[in-house]
C-alpha positions as MATLAB code, in Angstrom:
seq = 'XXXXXXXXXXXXXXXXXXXXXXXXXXXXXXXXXXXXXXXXXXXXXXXXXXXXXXXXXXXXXXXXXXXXXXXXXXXXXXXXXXXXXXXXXXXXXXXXXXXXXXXXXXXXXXXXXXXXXXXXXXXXXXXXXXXXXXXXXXXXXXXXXXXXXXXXXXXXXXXXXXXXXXXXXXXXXXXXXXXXXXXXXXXXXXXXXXXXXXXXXXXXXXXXXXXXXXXXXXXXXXXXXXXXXXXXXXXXXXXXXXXXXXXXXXXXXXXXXXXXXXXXXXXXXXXXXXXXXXXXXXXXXXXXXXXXXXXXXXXXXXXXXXXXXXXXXXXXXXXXXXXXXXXXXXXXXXXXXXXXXXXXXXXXXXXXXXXXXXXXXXXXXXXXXXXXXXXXXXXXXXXXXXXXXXXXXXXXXXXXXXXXXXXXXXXXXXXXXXXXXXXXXXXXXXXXXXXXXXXXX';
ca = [
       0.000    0.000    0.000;
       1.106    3.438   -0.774;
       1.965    6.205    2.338;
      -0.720    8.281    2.465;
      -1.197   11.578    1.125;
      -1.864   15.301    3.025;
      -2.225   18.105    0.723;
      -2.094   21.450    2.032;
      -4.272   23.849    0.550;
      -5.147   27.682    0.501;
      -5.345   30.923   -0.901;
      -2.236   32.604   -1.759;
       0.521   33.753    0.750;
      -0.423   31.933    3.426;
       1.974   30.463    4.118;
       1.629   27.104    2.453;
       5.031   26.351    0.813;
       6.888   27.589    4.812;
       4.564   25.622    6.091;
       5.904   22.018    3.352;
       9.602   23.120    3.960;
       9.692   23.229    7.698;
       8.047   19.466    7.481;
       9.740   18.125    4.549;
      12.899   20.149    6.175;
      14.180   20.922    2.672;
      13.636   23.857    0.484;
      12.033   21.852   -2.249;
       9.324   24.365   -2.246;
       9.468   28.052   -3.024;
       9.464   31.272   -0.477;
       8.429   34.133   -1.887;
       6.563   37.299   -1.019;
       5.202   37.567   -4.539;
       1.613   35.852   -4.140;
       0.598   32.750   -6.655;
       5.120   31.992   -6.694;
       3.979   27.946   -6.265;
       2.627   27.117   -9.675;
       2.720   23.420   -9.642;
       1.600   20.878   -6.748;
       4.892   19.658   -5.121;
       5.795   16.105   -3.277;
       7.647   15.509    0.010;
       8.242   12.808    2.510;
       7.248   13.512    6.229;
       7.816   11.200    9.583;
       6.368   12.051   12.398;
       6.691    9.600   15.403;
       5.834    6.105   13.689;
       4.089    7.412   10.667;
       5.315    8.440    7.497;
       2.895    9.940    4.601;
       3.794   12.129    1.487;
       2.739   15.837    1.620;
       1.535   18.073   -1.761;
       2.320   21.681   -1.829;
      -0.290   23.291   -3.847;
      -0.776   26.733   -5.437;
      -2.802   29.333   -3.800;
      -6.827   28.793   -4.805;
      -8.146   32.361   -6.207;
     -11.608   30.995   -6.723;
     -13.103   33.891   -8.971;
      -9.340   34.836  -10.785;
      -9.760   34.466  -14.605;
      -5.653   35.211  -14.731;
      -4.598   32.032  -16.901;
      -1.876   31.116  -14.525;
      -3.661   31.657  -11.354;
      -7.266   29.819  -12.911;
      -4.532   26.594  -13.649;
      -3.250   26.530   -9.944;
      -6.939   26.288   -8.763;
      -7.464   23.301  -11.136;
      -3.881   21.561   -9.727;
      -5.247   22.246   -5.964;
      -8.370   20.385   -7.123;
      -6.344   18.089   -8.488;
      -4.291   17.512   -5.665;
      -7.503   17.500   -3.146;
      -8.601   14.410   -5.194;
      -5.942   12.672   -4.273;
      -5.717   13.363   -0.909;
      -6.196   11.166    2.091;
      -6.069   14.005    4.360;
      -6.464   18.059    3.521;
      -4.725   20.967    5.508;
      -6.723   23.907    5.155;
      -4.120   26.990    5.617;
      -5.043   30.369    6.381;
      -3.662   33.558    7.764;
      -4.814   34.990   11.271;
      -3.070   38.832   10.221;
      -5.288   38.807    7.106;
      -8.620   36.964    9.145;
     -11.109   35.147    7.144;
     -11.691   36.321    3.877;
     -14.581   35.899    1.121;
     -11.803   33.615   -0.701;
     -11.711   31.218    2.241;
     -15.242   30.974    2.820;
     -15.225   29.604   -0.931;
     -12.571   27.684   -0.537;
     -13.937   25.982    2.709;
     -17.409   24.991    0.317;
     -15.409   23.312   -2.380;
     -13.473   21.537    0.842;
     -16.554   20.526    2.080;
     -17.861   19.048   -1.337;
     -14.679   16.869   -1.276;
     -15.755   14.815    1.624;
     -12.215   14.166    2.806;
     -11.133   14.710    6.176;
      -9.969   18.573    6.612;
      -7.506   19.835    9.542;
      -8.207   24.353    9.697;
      -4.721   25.308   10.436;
      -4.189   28.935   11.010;
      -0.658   30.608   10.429;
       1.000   33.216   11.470;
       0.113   33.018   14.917;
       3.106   33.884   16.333;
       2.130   35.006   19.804;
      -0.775   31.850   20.911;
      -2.328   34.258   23.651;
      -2.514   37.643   21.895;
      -3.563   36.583   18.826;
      -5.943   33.922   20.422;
      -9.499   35.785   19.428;
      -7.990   35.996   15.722;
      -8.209   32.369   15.878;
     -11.410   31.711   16.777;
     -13.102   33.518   13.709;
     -12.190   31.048   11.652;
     -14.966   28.765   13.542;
     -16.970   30.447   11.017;
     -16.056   28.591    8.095;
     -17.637   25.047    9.977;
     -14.654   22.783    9.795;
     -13.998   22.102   13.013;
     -11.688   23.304   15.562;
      -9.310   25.578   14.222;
      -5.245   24.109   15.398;
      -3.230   27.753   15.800;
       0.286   27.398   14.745;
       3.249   29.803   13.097;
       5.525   27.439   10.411;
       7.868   30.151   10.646;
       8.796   30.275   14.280;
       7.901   27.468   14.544;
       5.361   27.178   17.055;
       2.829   24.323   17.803;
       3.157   22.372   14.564;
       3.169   18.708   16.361;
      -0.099   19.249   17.883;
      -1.014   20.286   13.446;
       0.790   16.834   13.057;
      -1.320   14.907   15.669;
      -4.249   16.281   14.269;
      -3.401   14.834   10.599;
      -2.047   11.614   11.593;
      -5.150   10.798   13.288;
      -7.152   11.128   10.006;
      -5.129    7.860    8.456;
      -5.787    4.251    8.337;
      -3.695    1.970    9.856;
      -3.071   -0.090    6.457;
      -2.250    2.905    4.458;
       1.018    3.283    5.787;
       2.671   -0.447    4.341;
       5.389    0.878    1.919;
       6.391   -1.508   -0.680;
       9.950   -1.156   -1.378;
      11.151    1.548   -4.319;
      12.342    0.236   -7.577;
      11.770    2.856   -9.659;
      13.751    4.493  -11.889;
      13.646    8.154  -11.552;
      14.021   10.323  -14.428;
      14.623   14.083  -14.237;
      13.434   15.971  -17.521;
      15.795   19.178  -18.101;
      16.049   21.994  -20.749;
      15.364   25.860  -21.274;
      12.052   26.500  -20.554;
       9.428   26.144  -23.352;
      11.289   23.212  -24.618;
       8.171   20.944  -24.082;
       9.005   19.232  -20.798;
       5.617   19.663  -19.232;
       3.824   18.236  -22.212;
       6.136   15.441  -22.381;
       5.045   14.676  -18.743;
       1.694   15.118  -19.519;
       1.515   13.118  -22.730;
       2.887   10.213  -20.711;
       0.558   10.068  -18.230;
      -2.265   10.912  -20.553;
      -3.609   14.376  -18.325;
      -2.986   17.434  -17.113;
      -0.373   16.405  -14.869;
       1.720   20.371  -14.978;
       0.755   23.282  -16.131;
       1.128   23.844  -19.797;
       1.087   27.006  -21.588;
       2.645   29.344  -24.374;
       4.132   31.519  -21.515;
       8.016   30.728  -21.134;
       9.330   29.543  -17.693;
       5.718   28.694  -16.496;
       6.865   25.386  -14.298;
       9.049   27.299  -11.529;
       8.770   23.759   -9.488;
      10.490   20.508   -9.719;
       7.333   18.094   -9.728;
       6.932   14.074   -9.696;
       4.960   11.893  -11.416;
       4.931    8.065  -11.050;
       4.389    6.127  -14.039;
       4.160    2.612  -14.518;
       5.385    1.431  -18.359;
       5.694   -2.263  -19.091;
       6.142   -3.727  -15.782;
       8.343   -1.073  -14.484;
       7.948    1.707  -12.474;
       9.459    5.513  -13.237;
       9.447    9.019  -11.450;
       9.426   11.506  -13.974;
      10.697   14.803  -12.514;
       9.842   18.118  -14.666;
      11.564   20.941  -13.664;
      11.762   24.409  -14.194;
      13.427   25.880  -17.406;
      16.829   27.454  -16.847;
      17.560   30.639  -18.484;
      20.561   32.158  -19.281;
      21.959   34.290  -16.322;
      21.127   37.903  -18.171;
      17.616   36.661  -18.390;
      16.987   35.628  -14.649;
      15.115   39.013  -13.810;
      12.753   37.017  -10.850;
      14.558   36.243   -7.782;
      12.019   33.243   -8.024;
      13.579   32.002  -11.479;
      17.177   32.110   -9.205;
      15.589   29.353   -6.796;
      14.716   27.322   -9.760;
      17.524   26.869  -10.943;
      19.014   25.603   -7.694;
      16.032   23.318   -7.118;
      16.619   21.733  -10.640;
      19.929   20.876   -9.855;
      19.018   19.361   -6.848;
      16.708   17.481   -9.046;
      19.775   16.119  -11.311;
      21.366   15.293   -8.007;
      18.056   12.652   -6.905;
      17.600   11.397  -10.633;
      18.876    8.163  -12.324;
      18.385    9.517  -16.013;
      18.472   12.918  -17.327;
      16.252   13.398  -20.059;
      18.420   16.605  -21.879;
      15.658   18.411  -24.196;
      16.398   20.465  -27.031;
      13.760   22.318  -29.393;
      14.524   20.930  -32.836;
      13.312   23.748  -34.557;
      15.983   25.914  -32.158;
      18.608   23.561  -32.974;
      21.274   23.026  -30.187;
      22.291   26.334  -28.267;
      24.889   27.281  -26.003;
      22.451   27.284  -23.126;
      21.892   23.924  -24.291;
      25.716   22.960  -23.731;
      25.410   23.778  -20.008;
      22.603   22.230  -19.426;
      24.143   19.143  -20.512;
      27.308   20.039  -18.590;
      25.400   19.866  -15.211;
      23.834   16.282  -15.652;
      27.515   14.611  -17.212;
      29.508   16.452  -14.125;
      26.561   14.740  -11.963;
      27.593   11.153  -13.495;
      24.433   10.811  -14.407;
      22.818    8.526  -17.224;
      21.993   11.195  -20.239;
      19.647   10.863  -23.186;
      19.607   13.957  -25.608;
      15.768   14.179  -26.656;
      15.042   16.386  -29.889;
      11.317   17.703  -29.284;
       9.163   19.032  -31.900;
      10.769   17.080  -34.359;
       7.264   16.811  -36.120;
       7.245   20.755  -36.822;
      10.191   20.295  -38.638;
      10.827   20.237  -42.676;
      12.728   17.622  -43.419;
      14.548   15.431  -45.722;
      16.668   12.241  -45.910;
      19.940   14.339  -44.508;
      17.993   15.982  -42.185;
      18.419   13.932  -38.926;
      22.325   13.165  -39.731;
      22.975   16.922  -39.852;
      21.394   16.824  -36.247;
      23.335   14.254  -35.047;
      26.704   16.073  -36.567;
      25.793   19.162  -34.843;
      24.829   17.380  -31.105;
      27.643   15.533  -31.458;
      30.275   18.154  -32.153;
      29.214   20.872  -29.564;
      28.513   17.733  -26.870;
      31.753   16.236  -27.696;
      32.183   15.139  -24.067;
      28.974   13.461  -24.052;
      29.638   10.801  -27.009;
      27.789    7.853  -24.609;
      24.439    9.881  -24.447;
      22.414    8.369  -27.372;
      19.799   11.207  -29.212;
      16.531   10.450  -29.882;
      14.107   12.784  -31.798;
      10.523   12.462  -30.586;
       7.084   14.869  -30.458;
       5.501   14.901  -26.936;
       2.538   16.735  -28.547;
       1.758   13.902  -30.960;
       3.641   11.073  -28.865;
       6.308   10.218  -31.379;
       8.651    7.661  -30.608;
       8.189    7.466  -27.081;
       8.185    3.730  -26.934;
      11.415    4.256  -27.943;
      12.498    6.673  -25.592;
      11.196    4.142  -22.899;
      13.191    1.256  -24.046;
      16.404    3.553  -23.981;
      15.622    4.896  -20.682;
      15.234    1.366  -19.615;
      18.413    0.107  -21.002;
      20.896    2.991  -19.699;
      19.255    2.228  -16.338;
      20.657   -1.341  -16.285;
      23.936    0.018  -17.167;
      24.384    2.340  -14.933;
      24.380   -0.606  -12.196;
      26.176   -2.782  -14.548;
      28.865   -4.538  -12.682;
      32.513   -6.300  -14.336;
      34.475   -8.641  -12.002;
      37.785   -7.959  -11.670;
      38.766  -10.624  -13.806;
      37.149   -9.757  -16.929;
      37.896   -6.190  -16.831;
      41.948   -6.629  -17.102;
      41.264   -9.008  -19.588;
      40.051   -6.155  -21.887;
      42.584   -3.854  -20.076;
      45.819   -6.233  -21.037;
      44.410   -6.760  -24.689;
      44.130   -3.139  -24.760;
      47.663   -2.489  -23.682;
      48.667   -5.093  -25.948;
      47.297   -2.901  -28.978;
      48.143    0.362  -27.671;
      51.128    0.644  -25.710;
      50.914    2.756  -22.554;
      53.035    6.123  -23.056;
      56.283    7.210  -21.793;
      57.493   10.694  -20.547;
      61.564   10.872  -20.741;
      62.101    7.340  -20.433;
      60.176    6.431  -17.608;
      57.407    3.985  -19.271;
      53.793    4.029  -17.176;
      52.834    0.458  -15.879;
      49.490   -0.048  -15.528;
      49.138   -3.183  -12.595;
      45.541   -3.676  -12.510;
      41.902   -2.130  -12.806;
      38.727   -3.010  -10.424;
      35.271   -1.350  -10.129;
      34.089   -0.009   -7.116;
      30.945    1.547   -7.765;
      28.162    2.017   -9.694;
      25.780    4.956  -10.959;
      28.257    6.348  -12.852;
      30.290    3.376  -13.371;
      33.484    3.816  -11.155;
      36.912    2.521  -11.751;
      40.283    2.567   -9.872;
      43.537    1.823  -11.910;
      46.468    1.113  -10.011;
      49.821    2.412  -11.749;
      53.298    3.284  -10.984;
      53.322    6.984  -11.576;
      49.476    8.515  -11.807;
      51.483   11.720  -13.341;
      52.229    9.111  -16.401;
      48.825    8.458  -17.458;
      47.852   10.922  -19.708;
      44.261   12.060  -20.288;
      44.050   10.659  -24.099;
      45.015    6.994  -23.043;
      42.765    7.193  -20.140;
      40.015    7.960  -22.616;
      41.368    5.235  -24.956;
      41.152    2.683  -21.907;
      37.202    4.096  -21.701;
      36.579    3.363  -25.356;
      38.004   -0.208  -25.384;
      35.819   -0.742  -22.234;
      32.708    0.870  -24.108;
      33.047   -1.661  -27.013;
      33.584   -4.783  -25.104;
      31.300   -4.226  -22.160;
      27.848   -0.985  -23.662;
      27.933    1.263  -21.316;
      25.315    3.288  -23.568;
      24.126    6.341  -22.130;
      26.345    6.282  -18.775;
      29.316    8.305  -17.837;
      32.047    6.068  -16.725;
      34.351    7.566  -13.872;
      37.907    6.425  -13.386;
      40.189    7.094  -10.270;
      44.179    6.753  -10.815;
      46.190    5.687   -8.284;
      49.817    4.478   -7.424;
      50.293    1.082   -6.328;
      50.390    0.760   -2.505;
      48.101    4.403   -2.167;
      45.445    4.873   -0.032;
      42.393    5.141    0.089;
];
């Protein structure tokens, strides 16, 4: 059975996204003073005392806006209400009820699932005590007083939430799922690749650049196995972050390289690769992790039978470091290839945790030798004594030699290549560590 699930709902600037970092104790969310800054619903893991249950950050609810950004965040809040176990209504005691929270108390209410009225910003429980009891008014209870900020009062919140769930909720099957972290400048299509996956409305799509500011999840199940797909924000060049919000996406989407397995690298065909695009792929190869380069919009483009081998020429000579990632060209608006894309995402996962004994891998490394003689510098030849692997995701390697100053970056690189063609390795960095015989660790 799957943990359950608290979202935490509200009208804007209450609070909400404090309120998911202090629990989560992360800053997966964003804090800003700019009202409506949490555009997509957000995922975290909370424990409190023996239970553990996954909490959704939502956008503020402006029930009569017609903006199109802020009338999308009140369809993800419904969203994530329906798939709630257990809701948090948030609301501010310096702001009191308002006509918004009256109407977003009814649609609660309509919902049938259990609600907990928590009211922030109470950062002083006795003076600010009558402030609290207004909220009676909107007929959900007793309201539970606490400031996420200080913080003050937040396990008696917790209590309150925990004592919503059922007991066989909380039976966690273990994770095997490959986690794949979607990455590009923003407008590149990443949110309607999610959403063509899944087959809904999983993130907000639109024409207006840089619209997801979040890293989000989505679990997908594809021919027996199980991914996270992780959309994140777009990342602009420097010049062009004006927001201080857009500067906390691009930390968070690094953080989301950091927790993925595969790093889906998209470029807009019809852009062609850019220098942004370059640095981008930078981030996820210096993170070791496994890299496909994934051409969207590759149906808007006018093409012919040297079309897609120009492509490949051009990727291939401005990601020159990156000759393991394989490129696939696909359309997430008319689902193109993605089969494809699957199987390949599939495959590089297996080789990331691909493991060589020690045996077999100085087979390939003495035959290798044998062909290409290790080099010399005045005289003094470089002996190469052995190679073993001691990792995995990337791919890790120690060589033990007699001089580390002797091996030279181009025969380290032909040692990779001789590994690549006996042993795959598609799509994964390898990472090799040089040391002298008798070093330490």
């Amino acid at each position: 059975m799957s943990k359950p699930i608290v979202a935490v709902i509200g009208r804007p600037n209450v609070g909400k996204s404090t309120l998911f970092n202090r629990l989560t104790k992360s800053k997966t969310s964003i804090v800003d003073d700019t009202p409506g800054v949490t555009r997509d619903r957000i995922y975290g893991e909370v424990e409190w005392l023996t239970h553990k249950f996954t909490l959704i950050d939502t956008g503020g609810i402006e029930p009569e806006s017609t903006d199109i950004i802020l009338s999308q965040m009140r369809r993800q809040a419904e969203a994530a209400i329906e798939a709630a176990d257990v809701i948090v209504f948030l609301v501010d005691v310096k702001t009191g009820l308002t006509d918004s929270d009256m109407q977003v108390a009814n649609m609660l209410r309509k919902s049938h699932k259990p609600v907990v009225l928590v009211v922030n910003k109470v950062d002083d429980m006795i003076k600010q005590v009558m402030g609290v009891y207004e909220f009676y008014n909107l007929g959900l209870g007793d309201p539970v007083p606490i400031s996420a900020g200080q913080p003050l009062n937040l396990g008696d919140m917790l209590d309150e939430i925990v004592a919503h769930f059922k007991v066989d909720q909380e039976e966690v099957e273990e994770d095997d799922r490959i986690k794949v972290a979607i990455i590009g400048k923003p407008n590149v299509g990443k949110s309607s690749l999610v959403n063509k996956i899944v087959g809904e409305e999983r993130v907000i799509v639109s024409d207006i650049a840089g619209t997801t500011r979040d890293s989000v999840d989505t679990d997908v199940e594809i021919n027996g196995q199980r991914y996270t797909l992780i959309d994140t924000a777009g990342l602009r060049r420097k010049s062009k972050i004006k927001e201080s919000i857009e500067k906390y996406s691009i930390i968070r989407t690094v953080a989301a390289i950091e927790r993925a397995d595969i790093i889906l690298i998209m470029i807009d065909a019809k852009e062609g690769i850019t220098e942004q695009d370059t640095k981008i792929a930078g981030m996820a190869h210096e993170a070791g992790k496994g890299c496909i380069i994934v051409v969207n919009k590759w149906d808007d483009i006018e093409k012919n039978d040297k079309t897609m081998n120009v492509y490949l020429k051009d990727i291939t000579n401005t990601l020159a470091y990156m000759q393991y990632a394989p490129c696939q060209f696909i359309s997430a608006k008319t689902g193109q290839r993605l089969s494809k894309l699957f199987e390949t995402i599939y495959a590089i996962a297996q080789n990331q945790t691909m493991r060589i004994s020690t045996g077999v891998l100085n087979d390939v490394l003495y035959e290798a030798m044998a062909m290409n003689q290790p080099p010399s510098d005045k005289g003094k030849p470089l002996k190469i004594f052995y190679m073993t692997q001691v990792s995995v995701k990337p791919p890790t390697f120690v060589i033990f030699v007699n001089d580390k100053e002797l091996m030279h970056f181009s025969y380290q690189r032909y040692i990779e290549n001789q590994m690549r063609e006996a042993f795959g390795f598609k799509g994964t960095p390898l990472r090799f560590i040089i040391r002298e015989k008798g070093e330490k660790d």
